[in-house]
C-alpha positions as a Markdown table, in Angstrom:
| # | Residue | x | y | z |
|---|---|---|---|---|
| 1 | Unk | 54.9 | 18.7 | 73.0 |
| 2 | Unk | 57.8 | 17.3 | 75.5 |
| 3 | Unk | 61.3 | 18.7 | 74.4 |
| 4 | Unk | 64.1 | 16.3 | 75.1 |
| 5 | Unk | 66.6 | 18.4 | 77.8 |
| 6 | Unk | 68.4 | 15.4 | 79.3 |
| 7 | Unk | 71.3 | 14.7 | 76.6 |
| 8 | Unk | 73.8 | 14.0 | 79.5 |
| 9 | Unk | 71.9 | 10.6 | 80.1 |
| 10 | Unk | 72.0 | 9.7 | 77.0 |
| 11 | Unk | 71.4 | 10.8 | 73.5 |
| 12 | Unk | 70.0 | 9.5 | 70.1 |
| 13 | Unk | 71.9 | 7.1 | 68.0 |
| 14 | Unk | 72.3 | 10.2 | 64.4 |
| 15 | Unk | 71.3 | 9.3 | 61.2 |
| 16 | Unk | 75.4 | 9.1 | 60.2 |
| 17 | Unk | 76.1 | 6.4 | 62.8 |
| 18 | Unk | 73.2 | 4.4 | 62.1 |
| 19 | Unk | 73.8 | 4.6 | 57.8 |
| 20 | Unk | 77.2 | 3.4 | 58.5 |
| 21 | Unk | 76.3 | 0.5 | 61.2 |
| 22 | Unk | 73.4 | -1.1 | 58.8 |
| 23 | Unk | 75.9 | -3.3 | 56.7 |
| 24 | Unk | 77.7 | -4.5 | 59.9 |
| 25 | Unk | 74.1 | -6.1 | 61.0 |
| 26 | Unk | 73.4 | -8.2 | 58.2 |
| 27 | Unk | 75.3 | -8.2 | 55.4 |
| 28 | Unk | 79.2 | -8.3 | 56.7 |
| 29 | Unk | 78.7 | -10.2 | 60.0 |
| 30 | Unk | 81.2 | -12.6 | 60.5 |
| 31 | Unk | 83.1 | -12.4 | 63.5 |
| 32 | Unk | 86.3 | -10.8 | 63.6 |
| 33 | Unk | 88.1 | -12.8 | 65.2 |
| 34 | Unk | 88.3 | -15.3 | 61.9 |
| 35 | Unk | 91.0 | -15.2 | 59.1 |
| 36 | Unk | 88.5 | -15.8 | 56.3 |
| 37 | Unk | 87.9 | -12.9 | 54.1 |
| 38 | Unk | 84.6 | -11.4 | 55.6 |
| 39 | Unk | 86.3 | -11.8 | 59.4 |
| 40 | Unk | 89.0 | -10.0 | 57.9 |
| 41 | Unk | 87.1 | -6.8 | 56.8 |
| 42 | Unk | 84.9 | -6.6 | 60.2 |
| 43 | Unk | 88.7 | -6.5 | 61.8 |
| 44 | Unk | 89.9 | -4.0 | 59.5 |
| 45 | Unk | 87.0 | -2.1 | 60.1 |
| 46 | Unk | 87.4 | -2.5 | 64.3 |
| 47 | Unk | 90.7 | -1.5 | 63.7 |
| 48 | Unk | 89.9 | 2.2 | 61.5 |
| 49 | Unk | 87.6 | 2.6 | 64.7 |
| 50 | Unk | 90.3 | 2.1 | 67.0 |
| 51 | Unk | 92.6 | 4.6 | 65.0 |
| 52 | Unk | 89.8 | 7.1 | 65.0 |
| 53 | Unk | 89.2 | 7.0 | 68.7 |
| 54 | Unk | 92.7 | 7.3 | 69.3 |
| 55 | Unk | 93.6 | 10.0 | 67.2 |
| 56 | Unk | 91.2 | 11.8 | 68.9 |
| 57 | Unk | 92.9 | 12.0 | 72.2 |
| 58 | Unk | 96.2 | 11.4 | 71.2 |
| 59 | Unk | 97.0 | 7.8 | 71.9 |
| 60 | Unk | 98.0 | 5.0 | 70.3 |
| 61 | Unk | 95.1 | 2.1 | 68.5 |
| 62 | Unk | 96.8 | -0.1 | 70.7 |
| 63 | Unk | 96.0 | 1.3 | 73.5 |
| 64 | Unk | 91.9 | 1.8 | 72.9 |
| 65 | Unk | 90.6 | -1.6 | 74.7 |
| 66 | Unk | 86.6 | -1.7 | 74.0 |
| 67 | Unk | 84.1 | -2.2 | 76.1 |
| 68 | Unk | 80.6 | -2.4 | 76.7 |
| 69 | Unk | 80.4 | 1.4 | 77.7 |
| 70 | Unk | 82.3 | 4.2 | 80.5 |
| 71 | Unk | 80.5 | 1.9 | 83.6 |
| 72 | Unk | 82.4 | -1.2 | 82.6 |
| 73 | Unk | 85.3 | 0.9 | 81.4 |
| 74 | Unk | 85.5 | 2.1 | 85.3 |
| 75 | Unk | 85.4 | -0.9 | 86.6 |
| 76 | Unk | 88.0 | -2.4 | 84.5 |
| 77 | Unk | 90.1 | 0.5 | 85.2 |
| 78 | Unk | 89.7 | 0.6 | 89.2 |
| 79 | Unk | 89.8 | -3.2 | 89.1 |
| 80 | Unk | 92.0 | -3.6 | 86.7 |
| 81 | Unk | 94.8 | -1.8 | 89.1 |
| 82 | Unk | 93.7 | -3.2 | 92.2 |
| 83 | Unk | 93.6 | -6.7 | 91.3 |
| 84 | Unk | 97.4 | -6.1 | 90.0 |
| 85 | Unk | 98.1 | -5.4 | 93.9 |
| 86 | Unk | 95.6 | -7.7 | 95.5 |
| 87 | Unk | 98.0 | -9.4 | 97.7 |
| 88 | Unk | 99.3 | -6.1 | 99.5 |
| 89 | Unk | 96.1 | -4.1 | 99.0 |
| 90 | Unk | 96.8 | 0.0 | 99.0 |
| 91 | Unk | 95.4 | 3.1 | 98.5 |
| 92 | Unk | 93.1 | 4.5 | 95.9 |
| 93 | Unk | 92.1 | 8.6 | 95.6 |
| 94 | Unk | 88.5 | 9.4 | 94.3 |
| 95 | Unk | 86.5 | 12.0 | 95.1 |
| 96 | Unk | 82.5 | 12.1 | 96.4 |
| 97 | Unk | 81.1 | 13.2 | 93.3 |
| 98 | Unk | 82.0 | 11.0 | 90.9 |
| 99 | Unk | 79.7 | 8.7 | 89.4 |
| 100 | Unk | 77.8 | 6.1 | 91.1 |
| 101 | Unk | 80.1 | 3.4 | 89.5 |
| 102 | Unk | 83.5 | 4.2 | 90.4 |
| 103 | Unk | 81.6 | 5.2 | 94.5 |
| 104 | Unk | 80.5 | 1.7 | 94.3 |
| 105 | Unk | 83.6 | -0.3 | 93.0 |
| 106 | Unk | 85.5 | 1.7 | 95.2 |
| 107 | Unk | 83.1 | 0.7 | 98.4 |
| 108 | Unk | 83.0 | -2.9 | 97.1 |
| 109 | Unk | 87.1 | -2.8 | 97.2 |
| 110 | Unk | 87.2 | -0.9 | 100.7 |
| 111 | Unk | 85.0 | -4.2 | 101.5 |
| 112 | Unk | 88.1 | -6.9 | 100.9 |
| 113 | Unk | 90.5 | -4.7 | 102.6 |
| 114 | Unk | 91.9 | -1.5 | 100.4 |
| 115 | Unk | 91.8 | 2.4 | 101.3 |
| 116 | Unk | 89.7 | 4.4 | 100.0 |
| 117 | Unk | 90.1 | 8.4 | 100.6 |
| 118 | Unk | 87.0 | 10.1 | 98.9 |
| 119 | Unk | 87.8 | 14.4 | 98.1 |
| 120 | Unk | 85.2 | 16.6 | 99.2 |
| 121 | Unk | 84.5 | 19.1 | 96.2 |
| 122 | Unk | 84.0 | 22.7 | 97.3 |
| 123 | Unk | 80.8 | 24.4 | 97.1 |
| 124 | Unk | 81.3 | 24.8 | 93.1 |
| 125 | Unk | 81.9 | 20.8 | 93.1 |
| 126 | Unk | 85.6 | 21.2 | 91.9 |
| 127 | Unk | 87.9 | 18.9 | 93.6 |
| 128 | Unk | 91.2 | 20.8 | 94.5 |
| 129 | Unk | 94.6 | 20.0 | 92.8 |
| 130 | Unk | 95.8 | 20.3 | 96.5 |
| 131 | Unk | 93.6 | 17.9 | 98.1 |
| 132 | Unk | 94.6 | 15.0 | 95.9 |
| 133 | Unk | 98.3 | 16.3 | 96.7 |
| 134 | Unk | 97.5 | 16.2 | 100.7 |
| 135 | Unk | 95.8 | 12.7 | 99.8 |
| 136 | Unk | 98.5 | 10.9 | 98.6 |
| 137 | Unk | 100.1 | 8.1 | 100.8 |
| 138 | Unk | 103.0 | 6.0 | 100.7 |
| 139 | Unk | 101.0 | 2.9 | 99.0 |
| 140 | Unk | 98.6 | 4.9 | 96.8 |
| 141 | Unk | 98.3 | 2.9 | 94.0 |
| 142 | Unk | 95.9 | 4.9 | 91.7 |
| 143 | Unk | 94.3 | 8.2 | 91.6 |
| 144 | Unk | 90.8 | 8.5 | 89.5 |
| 145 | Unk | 88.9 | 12.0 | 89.2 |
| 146 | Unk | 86.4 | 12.4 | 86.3 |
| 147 | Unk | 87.2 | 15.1 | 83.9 |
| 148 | Unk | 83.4 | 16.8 | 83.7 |
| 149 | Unk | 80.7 | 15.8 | 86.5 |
| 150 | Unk | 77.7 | 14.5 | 85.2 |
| 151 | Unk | 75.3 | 16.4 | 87.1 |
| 152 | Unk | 76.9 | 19.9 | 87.4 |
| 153 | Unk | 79.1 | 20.0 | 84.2 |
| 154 | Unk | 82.1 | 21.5 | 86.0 |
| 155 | Unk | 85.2 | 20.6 | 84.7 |
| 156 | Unk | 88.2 | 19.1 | 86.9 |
| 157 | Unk | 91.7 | 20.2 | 86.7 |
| 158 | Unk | 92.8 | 17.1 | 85.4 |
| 159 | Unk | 96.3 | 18.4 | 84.1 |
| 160 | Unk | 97.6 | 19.3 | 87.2 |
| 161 | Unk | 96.4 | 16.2 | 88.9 |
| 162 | Unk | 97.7 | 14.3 | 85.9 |
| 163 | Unk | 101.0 | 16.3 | 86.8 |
| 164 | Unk | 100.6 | 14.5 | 90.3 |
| 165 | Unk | 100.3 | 11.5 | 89.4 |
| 166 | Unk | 103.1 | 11.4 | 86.4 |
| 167 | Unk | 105.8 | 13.2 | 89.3 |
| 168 | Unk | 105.0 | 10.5 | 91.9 |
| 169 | Unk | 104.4 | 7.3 | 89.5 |
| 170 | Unk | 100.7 | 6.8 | 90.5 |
| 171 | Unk | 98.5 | 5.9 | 87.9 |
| 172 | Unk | 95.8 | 8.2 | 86.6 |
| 173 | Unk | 92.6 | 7.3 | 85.8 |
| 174 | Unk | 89.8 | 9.7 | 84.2 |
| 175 | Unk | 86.0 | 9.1 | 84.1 |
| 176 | Unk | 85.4 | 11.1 | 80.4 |
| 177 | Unk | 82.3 | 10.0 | 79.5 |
| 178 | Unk | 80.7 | 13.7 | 79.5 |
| 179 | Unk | 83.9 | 15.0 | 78.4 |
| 180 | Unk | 85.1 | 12.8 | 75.4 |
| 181 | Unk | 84.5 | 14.8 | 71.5 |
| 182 | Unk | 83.0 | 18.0 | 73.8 |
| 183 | Unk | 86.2 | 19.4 | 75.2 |
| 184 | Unk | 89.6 | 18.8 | 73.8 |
| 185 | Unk | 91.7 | 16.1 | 75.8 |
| 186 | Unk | 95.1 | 14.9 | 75.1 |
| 187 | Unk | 96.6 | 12.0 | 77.0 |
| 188 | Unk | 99.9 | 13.0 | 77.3 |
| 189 | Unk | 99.6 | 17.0 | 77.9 |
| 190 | Unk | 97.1 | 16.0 | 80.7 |
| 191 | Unk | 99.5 | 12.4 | 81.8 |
| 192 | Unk | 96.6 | 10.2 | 82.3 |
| 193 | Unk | 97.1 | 6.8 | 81.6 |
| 194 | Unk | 93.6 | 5.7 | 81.7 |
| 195 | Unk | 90.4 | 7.2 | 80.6 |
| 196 | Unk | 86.7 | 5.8 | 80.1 |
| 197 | Unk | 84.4 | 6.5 | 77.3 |
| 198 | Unk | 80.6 | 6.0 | 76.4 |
| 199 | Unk | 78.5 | 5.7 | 73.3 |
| 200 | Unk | 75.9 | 6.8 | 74.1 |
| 201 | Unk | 76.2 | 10.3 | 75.2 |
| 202 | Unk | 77.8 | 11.3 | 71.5 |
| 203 | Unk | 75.2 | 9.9 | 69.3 |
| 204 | Unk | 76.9 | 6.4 | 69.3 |
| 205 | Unk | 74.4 | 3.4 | 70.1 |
| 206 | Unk | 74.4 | 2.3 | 74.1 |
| 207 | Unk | 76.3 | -0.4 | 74.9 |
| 208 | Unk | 80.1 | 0.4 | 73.3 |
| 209 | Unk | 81.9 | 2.4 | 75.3 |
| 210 | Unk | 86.1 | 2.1 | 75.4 |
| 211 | Unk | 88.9 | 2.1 | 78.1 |
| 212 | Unk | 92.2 | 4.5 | 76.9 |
| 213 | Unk | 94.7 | 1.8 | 78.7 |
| 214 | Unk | 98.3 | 3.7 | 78.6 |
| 215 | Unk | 100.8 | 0.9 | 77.1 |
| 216 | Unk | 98.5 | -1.4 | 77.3 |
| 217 | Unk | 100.6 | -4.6 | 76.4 |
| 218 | Unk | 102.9 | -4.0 | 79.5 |
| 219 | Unk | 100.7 | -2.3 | 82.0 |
| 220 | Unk | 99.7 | -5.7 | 83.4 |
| 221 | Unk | 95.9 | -4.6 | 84.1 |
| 222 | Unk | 93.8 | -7.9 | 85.5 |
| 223 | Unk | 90.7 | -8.4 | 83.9 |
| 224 | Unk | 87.5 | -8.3 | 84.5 |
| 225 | Unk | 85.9 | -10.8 | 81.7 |
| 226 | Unk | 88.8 | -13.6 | 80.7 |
| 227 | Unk | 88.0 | -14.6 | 77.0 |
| 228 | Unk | 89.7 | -15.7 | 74.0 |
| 229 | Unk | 92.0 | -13.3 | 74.0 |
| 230 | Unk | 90.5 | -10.0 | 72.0 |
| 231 | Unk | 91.4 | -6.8 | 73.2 |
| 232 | Unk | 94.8 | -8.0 | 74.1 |
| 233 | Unk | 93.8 | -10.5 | 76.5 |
| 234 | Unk | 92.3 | -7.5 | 78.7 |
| 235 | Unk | 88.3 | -7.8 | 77.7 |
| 236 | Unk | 87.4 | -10.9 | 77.0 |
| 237 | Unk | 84.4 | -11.7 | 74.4 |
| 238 | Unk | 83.4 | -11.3 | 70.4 |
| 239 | Unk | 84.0 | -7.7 | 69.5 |
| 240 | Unk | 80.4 | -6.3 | 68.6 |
| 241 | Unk | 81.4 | -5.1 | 64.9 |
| 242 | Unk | 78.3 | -2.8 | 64.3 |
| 243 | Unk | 78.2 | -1.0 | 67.6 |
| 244 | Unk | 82.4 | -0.6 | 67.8 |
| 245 | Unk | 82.0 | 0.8 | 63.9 |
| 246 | Unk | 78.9 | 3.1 | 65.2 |
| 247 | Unk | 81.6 | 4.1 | 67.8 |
| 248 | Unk | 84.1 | 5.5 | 65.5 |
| 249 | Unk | 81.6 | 7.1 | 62.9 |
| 250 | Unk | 80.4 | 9.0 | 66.0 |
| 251 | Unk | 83.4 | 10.6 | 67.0 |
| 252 | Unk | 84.1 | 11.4 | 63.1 |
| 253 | Unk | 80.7 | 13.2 | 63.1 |
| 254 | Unk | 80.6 | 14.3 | 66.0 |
| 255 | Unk | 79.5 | 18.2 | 65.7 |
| 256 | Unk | 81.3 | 21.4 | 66.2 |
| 257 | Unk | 78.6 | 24.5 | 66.8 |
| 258 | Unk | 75.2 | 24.4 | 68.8 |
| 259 | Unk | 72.2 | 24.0 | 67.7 |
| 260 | Unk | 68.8 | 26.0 | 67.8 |
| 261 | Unk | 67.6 | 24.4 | 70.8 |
| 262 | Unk | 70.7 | 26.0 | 72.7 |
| 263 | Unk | 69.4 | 29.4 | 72.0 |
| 264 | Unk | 65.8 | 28.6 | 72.6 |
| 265 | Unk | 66.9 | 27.0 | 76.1 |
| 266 | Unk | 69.4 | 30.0 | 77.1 |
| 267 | Unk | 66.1 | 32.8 | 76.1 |
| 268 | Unk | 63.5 | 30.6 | 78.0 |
| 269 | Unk | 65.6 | 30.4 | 81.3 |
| 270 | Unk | 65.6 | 34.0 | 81.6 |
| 271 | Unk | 62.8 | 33.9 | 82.8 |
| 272 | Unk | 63.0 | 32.3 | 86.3 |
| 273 | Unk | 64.5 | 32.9 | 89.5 |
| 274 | Unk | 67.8 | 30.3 | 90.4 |
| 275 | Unk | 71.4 | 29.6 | 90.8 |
| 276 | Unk | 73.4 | 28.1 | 88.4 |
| 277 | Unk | 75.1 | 25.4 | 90.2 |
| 278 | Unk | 78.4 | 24.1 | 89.5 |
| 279 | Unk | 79.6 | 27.2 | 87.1 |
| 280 | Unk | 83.3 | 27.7 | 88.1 |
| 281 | Unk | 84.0 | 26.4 | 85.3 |
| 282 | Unk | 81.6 | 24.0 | 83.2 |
| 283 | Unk | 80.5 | 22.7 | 79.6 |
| 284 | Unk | 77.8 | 24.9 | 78.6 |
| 285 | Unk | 75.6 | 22.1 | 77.5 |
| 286 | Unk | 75.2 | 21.0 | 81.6 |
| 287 | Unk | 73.1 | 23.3 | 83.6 |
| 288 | Unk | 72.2 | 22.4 | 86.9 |
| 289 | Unk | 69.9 | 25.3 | 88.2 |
| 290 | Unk | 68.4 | 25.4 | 92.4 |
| 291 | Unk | 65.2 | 27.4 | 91.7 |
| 292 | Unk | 64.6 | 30.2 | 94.5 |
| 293 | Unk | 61.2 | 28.7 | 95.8 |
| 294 | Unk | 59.1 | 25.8 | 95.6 |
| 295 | Unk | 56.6 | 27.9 | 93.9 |
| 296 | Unk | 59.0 | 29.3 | 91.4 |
| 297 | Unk | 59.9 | 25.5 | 90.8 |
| 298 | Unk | 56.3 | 24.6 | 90.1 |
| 299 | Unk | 56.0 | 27.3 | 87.7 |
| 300 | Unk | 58.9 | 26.0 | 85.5 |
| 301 | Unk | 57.7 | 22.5 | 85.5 |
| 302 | Unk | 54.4 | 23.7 | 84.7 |
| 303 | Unk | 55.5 | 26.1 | 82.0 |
| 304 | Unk | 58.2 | 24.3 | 80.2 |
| 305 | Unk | 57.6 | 20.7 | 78.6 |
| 306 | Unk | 60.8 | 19.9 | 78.7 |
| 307 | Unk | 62.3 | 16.1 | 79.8 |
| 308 | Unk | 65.0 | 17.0 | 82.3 |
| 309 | Unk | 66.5 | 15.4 | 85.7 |
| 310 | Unk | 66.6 | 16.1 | 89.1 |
| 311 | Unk | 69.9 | 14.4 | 89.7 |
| 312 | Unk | 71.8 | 12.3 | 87.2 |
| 313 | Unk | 69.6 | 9.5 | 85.5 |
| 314 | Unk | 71.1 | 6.8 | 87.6 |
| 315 | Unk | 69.9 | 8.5 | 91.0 |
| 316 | Unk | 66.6 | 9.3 | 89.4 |
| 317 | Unk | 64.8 | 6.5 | 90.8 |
| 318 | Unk | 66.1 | 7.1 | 94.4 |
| 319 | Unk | 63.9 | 9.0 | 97.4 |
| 320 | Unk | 67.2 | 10.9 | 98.5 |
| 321 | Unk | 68.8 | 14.0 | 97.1 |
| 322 | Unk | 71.8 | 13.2 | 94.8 |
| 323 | Unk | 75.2 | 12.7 | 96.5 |
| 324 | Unk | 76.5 | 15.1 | 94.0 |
| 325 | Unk | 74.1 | 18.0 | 95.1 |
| 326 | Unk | 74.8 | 17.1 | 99.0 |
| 327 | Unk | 78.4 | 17.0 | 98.5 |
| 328 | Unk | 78.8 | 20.1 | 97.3 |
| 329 | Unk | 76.2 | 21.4 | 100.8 |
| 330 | Unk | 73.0 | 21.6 | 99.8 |
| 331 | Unk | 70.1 | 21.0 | 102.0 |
| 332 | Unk | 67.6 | 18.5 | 100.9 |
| 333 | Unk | 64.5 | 21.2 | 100.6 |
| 334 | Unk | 67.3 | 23.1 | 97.7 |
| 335 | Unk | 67.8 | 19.7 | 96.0 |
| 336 | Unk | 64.2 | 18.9 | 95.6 |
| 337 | Unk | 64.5 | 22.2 | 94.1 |
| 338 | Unk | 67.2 | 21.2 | 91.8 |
| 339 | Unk | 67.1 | 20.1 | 88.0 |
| 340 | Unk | 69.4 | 19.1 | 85.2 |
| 341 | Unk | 69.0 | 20.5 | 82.1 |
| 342 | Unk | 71.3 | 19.2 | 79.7 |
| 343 | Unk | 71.4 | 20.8 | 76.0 |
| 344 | Unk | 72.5 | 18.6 | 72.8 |
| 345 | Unk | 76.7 | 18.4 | 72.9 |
| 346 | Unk | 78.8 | 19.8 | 70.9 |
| 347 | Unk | 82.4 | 20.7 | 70.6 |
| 348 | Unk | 83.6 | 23.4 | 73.1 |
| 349 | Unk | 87.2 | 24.2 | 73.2 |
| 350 | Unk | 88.5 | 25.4 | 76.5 |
């Protein structure tokens, strides 16, 4: 029988998020947007969501703007600060491997005339502190390295950059989406004032997601979707009650310890010949393993039923190795080599 493996592209909606969704469906649908009674209780219960999700990473319910997941969330981040300085343009700092999103909304806006400097990771795919420091120009208008890499799990120093960014008054942005409930983040010890969040990789349905928007009344952020004013004017549309309330009971449930597939998985493993890729340091539920040989590949597919990746899901379809994997110098024979095991999350702190 197949055993699941790939929980960084997405995971299962839990039985605790789907209990507390049902009523939202049905039975209390209205839309929250309307002053009669039931519009009234799917806003208060938008609102306890929005308290939860903030409280989790220290900001303020005002400042959580939902979206339809971390993809969108990129967008309206990147976007959202470039559009503010469309007129003069400027700089933006990324790095190679981030996810295909934020390489592709940064390409589109290098195609109507802004900079673009792209980090090279080293060959543990961390992106320096000191590279983003060397990178900064004169009209850099935003800095945006993810907090844990979605194919290798390694964890960015994102207080230090944060540090950067706070010292020089250039907005920070953080992809979190394989970070948020797994590792401990606080918005002002690491002085970010933007960060992305998915659903769906914390048991949460697909399609909510949420954009951590520091001061978000006076930031001045252009939007992406214009509307009828809900989330502050900033993302336009009706706020999807049952998935924003799934959000929230999510991140309240969200668990603490592994489970026994972790230990099965870290057992089985011994027995093959690779290298860990990306250690230096990662989440523990990420493992992104180069076997020795193409024989010694073979055997492990052949041996293990287990649903995994070569790459991240979104380059899964693609006849090339991953950008992540080349970035960080492998040859394409290793890549083809290369898998993603990803273990159910949990809460690590680090």
């Amino acid at each position: 029988m197949n055993q699941y493996f790939d929980y960084a592209a997405s995971t299962p909606e839990s039985p605790e998020v789907s209990e507390l969704m049902n009523p939202w469906h049905a039975e209390i649908f209205a839309n929250p947007s309307s002053v009669h009674p039931e519009g009234l209780k799917a806003s208060k219960a938008i609102q306890l969501a929005r308290e939860i999700i903030a409280e989790k990473i220290g900001a303020f319910p005002s400042e959580i703007i939902f979206t339809s997941g971390a993809s969108e969330s990129n967008n309206m981040a990147i976007k959202g600060i470039a559009f503010k300085n469309i007129e003069k343009k400027g700089h933006i700092i990324t790095s190679s491997i981030e996810h295909k999103c934020i390489i592709n909304t940064c390409i589109y806006l290098q195609s109507i005339g802004f900079d673009v400097t792209y980090l090279t990771p080293d060959n543990d795919g961390v992106i320096s502190v000191k590279s983003v420091l060397n990178a900064i120009k004169d009209n850099t208008i935003l800095i945006s390295i993810h907090h844990v890499n979605n194919e290798l799990g390694t964890i960015q120093n994102i207080r230090d950059i944060g540090s950067i960014g706070f010292e020089r008054n250039i907005p920070f942005h953080t992809d979190a989406a394989q970070s948020f409930c797994k590792l401990d983040i606080d918005v002002d010890d690491f002085n970010l004032d933007m960060l992305s969040l998915s659903g769906h990789k914390i048991y949460a349905p697909k399609g909510i997601g949420a954009l951590y928007v520091r001061n978000a009344r006076e930031v001045g952020l252009i939007p992406l979707i214009h509307g009828g004013g809900q989330e502050l004017g900033l993302r336009g549309g009706t706020s999807p009650t049952p998935l924003i309330v799934g959000l929230g009971a999510a991140v309240e449930n969200f668990p603490e310890s592994k489970c026994p597939q972790h230990f099965e998985f870290e057992e089985k493993i011994k027995d093959y010949n690779f290298i860990r890729n990306g250690n230096s340091p990662a989440v523990s539920t990420i493992w992104n393993i180069t076997f020795s040989t193409d024989e010694e590949a073979k055997r492990f597919t052949n041996e293990q039923p287990w649903l995994i990746s070569q790459g991240s899901a979104c380059n899964a379809m693609a006849n090339t190795p991953s950008h992540v994997l080349t970035a960080i110098g492998l040859e394409e024979a290793q890549a083809r080599r290369t898998y993603r095991i990803s273990l159910p999350p949990y809460h690590i702190t680090c």
